[in-house]
N, CA, C and O of each residue as an XYZ file, in Angstrom:
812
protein
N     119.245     85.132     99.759
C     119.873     85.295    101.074
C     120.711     84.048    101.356
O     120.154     83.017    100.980
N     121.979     83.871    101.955
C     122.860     83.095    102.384
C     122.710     82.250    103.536
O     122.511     82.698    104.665
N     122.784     81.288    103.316
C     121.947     80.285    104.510
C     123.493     80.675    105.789
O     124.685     80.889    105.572
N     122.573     80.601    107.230
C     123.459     80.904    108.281
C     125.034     80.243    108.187
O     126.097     80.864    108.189
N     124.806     78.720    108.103
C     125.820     78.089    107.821
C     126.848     78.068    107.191
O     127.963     77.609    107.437
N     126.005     79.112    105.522
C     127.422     79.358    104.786
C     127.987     80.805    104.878
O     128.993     81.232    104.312
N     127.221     81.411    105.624
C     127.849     82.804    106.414
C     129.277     82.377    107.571
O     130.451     82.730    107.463
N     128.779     81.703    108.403
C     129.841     81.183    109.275
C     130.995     80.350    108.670
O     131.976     80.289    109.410
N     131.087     79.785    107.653
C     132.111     79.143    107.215
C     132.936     80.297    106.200
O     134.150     80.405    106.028
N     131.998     80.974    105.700
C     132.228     81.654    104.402
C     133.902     82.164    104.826
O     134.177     82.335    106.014
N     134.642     82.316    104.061
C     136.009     82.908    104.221
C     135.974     84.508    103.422
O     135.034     84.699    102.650
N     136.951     85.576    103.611
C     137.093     86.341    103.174
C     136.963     86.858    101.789
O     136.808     88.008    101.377
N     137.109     85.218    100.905
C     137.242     85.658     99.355
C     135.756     85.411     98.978
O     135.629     86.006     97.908
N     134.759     84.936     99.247
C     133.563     84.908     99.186
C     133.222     86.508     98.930
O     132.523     86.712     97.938
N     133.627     87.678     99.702
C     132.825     88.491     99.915
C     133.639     89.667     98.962
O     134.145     90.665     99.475
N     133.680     89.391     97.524
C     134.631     90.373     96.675
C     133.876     91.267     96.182
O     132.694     90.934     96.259
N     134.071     92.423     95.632
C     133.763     93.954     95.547
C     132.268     93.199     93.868
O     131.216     93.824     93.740
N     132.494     92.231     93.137
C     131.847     91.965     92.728
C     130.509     91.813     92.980
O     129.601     92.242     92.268
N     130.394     91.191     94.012
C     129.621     90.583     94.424
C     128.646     91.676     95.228
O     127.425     91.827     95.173
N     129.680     92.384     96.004
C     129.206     93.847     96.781
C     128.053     94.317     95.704
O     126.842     94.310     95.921
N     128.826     94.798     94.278
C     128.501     95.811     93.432
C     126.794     94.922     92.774
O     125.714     95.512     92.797
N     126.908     93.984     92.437
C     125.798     92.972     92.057
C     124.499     93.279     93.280
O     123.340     93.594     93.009
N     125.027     93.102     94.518
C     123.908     93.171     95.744
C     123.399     94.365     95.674
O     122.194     94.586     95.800
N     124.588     95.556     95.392
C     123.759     96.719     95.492
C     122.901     97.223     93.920
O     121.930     97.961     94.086
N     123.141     96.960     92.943
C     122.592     96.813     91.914
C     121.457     96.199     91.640
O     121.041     96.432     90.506
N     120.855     95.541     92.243
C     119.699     94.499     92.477
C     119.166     94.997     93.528
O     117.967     94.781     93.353
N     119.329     95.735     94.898
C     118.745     96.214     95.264
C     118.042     97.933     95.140
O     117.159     98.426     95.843
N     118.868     98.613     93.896
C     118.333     99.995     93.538
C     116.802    100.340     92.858
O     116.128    101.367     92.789
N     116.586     98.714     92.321
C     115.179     98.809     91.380
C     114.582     98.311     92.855
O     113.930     97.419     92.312
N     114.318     98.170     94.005
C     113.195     97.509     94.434
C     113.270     98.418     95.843
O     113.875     98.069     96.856
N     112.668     99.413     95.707
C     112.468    100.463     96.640
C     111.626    100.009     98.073
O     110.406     99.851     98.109
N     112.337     99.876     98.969
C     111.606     99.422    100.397
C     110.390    100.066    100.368
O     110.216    101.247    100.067
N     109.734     99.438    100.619
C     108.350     99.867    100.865
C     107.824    100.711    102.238
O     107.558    100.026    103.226
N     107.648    102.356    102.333
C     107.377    102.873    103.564
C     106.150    102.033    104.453
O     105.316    101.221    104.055
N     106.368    102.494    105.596
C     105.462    102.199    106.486
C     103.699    102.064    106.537
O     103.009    101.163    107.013
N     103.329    103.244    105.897
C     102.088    104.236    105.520
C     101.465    102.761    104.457
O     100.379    102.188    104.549
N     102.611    102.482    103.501
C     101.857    101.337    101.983
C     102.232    100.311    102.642
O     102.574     99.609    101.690
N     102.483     99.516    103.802
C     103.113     98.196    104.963
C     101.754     98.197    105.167
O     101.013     97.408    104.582
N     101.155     99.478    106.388
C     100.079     99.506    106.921
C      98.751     98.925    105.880
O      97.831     98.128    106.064
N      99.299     99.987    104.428
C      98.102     99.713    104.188
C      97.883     98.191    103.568
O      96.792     97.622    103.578
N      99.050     97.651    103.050
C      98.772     96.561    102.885
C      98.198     95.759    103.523
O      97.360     95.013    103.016
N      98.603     95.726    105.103
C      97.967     94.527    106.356
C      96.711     95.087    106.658
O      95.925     94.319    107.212
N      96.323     96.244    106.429
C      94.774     96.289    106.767
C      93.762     95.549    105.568
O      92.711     94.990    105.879
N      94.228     95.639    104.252
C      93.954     94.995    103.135
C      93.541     93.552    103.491
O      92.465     92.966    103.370
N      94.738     93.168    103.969
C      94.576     91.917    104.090
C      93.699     91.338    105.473
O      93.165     90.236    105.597
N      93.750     92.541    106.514
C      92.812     91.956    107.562
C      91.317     92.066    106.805
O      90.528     91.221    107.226
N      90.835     92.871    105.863
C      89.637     92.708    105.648
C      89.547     91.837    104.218
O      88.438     91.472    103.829
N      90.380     91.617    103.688
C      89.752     90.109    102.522
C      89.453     88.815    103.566
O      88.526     88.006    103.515
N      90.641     88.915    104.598
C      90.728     87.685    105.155
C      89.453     87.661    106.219
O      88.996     86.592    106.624
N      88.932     88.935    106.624
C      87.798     88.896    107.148
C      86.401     89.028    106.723
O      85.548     88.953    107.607
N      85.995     89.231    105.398
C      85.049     88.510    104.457
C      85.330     87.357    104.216
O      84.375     86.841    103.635
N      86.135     86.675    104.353
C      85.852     85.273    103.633
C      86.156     84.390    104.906
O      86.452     83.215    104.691
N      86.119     84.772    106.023
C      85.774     84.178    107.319
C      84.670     84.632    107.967
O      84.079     84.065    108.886
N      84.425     85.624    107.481
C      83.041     85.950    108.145
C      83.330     86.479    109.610
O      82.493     86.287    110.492
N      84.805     87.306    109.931
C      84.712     87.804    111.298
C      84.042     88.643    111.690
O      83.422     89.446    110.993
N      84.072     88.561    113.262
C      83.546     90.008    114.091
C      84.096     91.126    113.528
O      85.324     91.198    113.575
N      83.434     92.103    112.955
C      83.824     93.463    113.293
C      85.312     93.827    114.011
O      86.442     94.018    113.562
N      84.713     93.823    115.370
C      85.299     93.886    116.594
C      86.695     93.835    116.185
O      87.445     94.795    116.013
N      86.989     92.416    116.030
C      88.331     91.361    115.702
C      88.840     92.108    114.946
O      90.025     92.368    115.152
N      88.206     92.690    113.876
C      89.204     93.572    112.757
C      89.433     94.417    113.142
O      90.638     94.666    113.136
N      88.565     95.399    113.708
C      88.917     96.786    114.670
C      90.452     96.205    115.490
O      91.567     96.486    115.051
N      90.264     95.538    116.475
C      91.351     95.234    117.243
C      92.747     95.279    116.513
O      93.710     96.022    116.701
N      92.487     93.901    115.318
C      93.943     93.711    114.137
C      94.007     95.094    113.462
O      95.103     95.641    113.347
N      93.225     95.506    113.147
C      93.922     96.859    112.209
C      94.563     97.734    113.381
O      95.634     98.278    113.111
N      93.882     97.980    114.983
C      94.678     99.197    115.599
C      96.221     98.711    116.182
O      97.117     99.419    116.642
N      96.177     97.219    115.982
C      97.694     96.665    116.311
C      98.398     96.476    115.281
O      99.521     96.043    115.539
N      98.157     96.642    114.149
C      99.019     97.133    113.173
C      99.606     98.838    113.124
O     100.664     99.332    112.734
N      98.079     99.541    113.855
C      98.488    101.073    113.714
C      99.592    100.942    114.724
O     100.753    101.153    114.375
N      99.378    100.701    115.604
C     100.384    100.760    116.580
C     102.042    100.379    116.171
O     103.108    100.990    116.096
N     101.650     99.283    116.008
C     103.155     98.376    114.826
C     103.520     99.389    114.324
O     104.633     99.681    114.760
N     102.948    100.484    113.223
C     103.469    101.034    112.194
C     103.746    102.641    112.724
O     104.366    103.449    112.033
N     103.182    102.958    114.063
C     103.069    104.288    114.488
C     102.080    104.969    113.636
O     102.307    106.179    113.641
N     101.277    104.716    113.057
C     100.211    105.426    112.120
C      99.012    106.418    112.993
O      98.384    105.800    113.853
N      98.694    107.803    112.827
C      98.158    108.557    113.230
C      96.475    108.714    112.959
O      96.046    108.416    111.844
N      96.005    108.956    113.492
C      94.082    108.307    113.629
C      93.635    108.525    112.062
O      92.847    107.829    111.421
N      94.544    109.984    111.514
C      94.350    110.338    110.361
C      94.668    109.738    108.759
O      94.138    110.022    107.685
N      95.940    108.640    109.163
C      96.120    107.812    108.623
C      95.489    106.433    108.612
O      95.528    105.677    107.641
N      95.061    106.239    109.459
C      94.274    104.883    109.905
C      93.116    105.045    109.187
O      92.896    104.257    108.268
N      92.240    106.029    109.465
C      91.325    106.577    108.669
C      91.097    106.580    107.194
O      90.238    105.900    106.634
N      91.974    107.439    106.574
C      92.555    107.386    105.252
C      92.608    106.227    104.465
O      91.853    106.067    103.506
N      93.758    105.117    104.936
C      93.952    103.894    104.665
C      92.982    103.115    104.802
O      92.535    102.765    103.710
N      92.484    102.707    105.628
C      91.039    102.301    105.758
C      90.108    102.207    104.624
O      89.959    101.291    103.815
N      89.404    103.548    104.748
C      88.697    103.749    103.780
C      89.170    103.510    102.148
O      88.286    103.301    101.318
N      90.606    103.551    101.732
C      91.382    103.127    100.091
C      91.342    101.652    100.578
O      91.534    100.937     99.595
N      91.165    100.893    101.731
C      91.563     99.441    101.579
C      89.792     99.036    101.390
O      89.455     98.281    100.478
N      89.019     99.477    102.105
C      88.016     98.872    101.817
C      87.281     98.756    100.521
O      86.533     97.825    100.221
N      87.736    100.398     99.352
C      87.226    100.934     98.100
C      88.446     99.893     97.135
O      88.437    100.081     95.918
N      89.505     98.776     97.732
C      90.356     98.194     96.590
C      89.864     96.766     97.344
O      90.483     95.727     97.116
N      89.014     96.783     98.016
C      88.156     95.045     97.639
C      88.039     94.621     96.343
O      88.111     95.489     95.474
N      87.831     93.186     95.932
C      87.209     93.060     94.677
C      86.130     93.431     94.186
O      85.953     93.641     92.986
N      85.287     93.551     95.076
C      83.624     93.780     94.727
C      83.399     94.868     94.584
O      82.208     95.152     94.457
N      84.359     95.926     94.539
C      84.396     97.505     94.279
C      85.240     97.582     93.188
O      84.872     97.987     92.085
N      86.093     97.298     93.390
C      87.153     97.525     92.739
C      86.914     96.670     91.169
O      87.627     96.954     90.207
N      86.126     95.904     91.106
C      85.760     95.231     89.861
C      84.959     95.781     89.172
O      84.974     95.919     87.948
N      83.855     96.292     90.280
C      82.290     96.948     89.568
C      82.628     97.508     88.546
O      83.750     97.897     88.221
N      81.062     97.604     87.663
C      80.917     98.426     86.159
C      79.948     99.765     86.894
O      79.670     99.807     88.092
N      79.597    100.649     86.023
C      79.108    101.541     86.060
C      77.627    101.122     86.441
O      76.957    101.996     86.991
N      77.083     99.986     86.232
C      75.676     99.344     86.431
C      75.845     98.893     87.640
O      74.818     98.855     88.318
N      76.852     98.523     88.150
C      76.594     97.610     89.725
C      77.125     97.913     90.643
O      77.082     97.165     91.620
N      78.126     99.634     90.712
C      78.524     99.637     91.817
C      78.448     99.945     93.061
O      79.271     99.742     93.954
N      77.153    100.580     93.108
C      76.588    101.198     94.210
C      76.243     99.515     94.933
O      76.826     99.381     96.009
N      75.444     98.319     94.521
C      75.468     97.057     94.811
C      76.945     96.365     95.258
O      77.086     95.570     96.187
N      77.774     96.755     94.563
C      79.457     96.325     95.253
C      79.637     97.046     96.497
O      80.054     96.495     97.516
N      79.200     98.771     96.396
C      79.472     99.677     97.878
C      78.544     98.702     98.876
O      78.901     98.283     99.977
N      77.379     98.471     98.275
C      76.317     98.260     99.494
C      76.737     96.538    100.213
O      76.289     96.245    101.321
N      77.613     95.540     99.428
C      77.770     94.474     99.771
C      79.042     94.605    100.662
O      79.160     94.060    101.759
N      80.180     95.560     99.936
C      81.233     95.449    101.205
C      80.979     96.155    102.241
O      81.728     95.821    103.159
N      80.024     97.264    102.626
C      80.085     97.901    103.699
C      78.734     97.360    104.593
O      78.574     97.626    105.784
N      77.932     96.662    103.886
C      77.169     96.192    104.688
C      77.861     94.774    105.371
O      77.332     94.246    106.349
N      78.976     94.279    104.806
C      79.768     93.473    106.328
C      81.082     94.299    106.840
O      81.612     94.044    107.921
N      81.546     95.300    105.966
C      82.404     95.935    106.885
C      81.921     97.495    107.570
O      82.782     98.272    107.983
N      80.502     97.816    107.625
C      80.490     99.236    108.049
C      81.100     99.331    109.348
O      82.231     99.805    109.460
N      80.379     98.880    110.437
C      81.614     98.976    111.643
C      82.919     98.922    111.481
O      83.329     99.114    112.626
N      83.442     98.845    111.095
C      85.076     98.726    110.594
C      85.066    100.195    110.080
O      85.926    101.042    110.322
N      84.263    100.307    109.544
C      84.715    102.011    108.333
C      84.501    102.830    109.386
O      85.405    103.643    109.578
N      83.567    102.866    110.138
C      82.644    103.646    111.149
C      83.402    103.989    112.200
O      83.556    105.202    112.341
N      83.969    103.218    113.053
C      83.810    103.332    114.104
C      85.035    104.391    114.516
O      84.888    105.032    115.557
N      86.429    104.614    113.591
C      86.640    106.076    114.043
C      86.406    107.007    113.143
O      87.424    107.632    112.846
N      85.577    107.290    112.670
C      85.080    108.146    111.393
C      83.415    109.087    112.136
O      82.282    109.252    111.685
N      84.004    109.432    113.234
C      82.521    110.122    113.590
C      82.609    111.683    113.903
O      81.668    112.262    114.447
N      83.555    112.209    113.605
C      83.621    114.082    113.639
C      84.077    114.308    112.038
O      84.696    113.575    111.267
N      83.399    115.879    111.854
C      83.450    116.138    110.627
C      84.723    116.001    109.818
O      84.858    115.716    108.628
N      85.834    116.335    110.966
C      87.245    116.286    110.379
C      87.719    114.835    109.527
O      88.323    114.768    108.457
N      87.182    113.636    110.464
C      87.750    112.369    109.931
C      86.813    111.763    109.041
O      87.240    110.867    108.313
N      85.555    112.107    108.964
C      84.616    111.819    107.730
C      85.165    113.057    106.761
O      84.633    112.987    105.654
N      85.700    113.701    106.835
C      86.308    114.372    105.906
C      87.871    113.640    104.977
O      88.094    113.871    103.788
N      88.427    113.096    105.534
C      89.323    112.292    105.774
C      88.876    111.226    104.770
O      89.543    110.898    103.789
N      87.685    110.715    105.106
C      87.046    109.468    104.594
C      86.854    110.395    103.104
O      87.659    110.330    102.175
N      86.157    110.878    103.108
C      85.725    111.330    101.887
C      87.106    111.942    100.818
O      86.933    112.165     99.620
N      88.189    112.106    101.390
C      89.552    112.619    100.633
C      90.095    110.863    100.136
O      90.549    110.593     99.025
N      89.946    110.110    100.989
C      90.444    108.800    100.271
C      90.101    108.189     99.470
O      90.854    107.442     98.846
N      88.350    108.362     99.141
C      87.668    107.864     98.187
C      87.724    108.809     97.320
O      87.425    108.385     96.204
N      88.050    110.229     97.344
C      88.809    110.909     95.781
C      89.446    110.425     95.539
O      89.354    110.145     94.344
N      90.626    109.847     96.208
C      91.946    109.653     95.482
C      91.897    108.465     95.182
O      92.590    108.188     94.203
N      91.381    107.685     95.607
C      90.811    106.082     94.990
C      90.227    106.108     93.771
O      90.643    105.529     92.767
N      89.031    106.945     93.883
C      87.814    107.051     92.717
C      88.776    107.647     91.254
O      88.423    107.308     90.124
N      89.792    108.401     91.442
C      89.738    109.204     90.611
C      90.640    108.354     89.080
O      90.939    108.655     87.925
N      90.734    107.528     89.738
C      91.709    106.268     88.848
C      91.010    105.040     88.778
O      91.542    103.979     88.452
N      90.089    105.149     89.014
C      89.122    103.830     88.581
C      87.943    104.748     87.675
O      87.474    105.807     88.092
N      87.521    104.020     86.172
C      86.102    104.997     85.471
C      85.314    104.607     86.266
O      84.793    105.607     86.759
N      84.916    103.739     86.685
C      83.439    102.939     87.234
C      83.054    103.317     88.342
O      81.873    103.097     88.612
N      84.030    104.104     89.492
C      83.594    104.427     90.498
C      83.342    105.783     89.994
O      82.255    106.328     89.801
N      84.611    106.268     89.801
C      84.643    107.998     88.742
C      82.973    108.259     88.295
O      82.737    109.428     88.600
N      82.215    107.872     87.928
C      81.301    108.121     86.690
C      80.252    107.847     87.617
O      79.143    108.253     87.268
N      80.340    107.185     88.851
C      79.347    107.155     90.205
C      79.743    107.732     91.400
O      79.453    107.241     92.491
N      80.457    108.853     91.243
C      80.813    108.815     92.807
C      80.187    110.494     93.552
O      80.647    111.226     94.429
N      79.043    110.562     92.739
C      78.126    111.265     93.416
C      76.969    110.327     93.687
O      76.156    110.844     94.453
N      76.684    109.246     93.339
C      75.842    108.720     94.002
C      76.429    107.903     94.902
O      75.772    107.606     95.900
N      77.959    107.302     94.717
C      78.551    106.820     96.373
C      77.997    107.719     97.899
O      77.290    107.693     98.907
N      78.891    108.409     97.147
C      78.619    109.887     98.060
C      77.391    110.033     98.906
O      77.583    110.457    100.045
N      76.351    109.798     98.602
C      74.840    110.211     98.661
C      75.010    108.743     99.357
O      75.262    108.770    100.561
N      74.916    107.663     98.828
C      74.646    106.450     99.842
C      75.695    106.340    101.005
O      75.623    105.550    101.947
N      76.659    107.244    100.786
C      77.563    107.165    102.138
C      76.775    108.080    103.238
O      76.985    107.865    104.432
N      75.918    109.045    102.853
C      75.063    109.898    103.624
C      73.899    109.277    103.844
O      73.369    109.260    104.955
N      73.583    108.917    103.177
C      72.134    107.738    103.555
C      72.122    107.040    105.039
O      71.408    106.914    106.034
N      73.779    106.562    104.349
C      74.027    105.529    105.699
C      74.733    106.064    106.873
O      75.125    105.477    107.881
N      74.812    107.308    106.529
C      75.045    108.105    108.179
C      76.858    107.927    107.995
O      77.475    108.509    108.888
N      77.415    107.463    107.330
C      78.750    107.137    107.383
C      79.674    108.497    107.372
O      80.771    108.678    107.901
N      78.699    109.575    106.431
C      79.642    111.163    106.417
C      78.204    112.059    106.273
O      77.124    111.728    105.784
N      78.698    113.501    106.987
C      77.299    114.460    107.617
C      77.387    114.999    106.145
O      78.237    114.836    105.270
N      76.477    115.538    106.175
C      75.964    116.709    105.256
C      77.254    117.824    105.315
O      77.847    118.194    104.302
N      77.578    118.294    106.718
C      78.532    119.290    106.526
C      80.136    118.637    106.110
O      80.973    119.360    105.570
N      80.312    117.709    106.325
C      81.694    116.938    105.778
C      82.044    117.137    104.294
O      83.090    117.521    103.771
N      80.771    116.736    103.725
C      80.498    116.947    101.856
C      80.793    118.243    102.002
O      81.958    118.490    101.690
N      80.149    119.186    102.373
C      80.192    120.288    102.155
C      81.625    121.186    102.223
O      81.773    122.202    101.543
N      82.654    120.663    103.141
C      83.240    121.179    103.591
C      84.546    120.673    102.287
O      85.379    121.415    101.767
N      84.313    119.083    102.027
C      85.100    118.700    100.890
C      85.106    119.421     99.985
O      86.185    119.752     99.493
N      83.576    120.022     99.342
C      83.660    120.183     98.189
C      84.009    121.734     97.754
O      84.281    122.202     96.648
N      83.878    122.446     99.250
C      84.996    123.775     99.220
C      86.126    123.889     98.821
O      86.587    124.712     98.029
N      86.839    122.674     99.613
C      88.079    122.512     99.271
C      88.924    121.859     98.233
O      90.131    121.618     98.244
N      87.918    121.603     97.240
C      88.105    120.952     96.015
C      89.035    122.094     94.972
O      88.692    123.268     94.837
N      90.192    121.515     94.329
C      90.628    123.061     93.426
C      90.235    122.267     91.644
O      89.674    121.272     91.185
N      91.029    123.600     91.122
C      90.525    122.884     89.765
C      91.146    121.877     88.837
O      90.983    121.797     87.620
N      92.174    120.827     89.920
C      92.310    119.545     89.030
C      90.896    118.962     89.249
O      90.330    118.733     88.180
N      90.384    118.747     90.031
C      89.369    118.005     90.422
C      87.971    118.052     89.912
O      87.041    117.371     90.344
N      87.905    119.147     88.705
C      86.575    119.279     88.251
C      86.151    118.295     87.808
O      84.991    118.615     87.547
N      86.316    116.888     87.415
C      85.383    115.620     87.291
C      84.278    115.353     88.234
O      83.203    114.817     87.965
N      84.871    116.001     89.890
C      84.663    115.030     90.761
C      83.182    116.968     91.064
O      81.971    116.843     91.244
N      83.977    118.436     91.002
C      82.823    119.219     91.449
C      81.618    119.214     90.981
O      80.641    119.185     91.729
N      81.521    119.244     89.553
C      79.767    119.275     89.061
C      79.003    118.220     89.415
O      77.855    118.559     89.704
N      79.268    116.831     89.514
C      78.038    115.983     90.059
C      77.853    116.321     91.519
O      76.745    116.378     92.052
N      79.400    116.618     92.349
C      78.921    116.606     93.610
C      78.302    117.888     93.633
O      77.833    117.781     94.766
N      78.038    118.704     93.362
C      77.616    120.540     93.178
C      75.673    120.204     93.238
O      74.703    120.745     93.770
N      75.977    118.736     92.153
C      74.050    118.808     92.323
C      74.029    117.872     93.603
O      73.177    118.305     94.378
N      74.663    116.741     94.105
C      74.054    116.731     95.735
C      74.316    117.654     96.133
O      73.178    118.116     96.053
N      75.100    118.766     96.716
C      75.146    119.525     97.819
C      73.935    120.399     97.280
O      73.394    120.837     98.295
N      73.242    120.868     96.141
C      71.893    121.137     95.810
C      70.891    120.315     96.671
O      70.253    120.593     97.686
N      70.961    119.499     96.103
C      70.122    118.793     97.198
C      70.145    118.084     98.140
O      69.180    117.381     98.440
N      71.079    118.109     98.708
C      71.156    118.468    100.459
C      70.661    119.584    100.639
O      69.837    119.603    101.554
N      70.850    120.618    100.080
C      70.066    121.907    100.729
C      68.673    122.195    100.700
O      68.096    122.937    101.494
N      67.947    121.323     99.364
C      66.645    121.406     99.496
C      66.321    120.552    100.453
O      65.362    120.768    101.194
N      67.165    119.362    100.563
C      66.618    118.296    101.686
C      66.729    119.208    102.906
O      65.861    118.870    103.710
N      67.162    119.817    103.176
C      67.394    120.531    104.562
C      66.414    121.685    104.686
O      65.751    121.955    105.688
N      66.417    122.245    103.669
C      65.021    123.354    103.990
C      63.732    122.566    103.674
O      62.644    123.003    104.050
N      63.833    121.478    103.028
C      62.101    120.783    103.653
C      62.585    120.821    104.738
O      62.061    121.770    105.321
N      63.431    120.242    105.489
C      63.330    119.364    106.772
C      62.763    120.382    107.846
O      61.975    120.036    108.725
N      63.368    122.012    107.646
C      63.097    122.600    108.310
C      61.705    123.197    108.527
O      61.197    123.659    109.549
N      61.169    123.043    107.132
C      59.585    123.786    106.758
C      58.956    123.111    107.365
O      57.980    123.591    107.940
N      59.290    121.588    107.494
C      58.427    120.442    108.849
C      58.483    120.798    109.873
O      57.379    120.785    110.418
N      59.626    121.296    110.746
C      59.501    121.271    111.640
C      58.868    122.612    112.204
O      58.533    122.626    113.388
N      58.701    123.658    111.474
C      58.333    125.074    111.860
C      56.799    124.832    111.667
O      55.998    125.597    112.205
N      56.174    123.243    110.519
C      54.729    123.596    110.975
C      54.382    122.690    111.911
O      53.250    122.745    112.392
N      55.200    121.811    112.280
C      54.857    121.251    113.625
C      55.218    122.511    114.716
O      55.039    122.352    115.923
């Protein structure tokens, strides 16, 4: 970029069709970056920068919805993004097939409020659960665990029983990596659910 100074002095022959053709040539390989990959970058960065400060919750909630705002981003996007920024931490995003449920359980046990707090109807835990396909499905290490993610994301109340369920309807057949493991939780979610009920009918 041209310092102000030599803009204002610059004379007419400075600015020849060469030079035009060079600027625009150099700018065809480096595609502006939309809004949607802006966002998601600064939420990225509000949560590295908020593990390794150790912020409030809160504080990040606040910085990420003034970025949504900044960017015009829709609850559904916020959501979305969210959940791919928290699954491209290092401590996820590094894990092996041996430790990653320990990487899930270390970043969300300082960021669950952050993941949580607009993620509470089936639609946007649905949401949640579409971002960690499309995350998972390009990493092996999550890939090769992400029916037991899944299951500790239900553990922890983060997505219902009917959210899974409703995902894995809507699953087509690129996605068969991801239907047969999840096919045996939603198995057992259902046995978990008809104990639950056989309890309560003999109470």
């Amino acid at each position: 970029m041209m310092r102000l100074s030599h803009l204002i002095n610059a004379d007419e022959s400075d600015y020849n069709s060469t030079t035009s053709d060079e600027d625009d040539d150099s700018h065809q390989g480096s595609p502006i970056p939309d809004d949607a990959n802006i966002f998601l970058s600064e939420v990225l960065d509000s949560l590295v920068r908020g593990i390794q400060l150790k912020s409030n919750p809160d504080f990040l909630i606040l910085e990420i919805n003034s970025s949504r705002y900044a960017y015009n981003m829709s609850l559904k996007e916020v959501n979305f993004n969210i959940v791919k920024a928290v699954f491209s931490l290092d401590p996820i995003k590094e894990a092996t097939t041996t430790n990653v449920l320990s990487a899930n359980n270390q970043v969300l046990g300082r960021l669950g409020m952050v993941v949580s707090n607009n993620i509470k109807s089936d639609d946007t835990m649905l949401d949640c659960l579409k971002a960690i396909q499309e995350y998972c499905e390009e990493q092996p290490a999550l890939r090769a665990k992400v029916a037991q993610i899944i299951h500790y994301l239900y553990d922890k109340e983060f997505v219902s029983e009917e959210a899974i369920r409703m995902w894995h309807n809507e699953l087509d057949d690129d996605s068969e990596w991801l239907k047969a493991p999840l096919q045996k939780l939603i198995e057992w979610l259902g046995q978990s659910s008809e104990g639950s009920s056989e309890e309560e009918n003999d109470d």
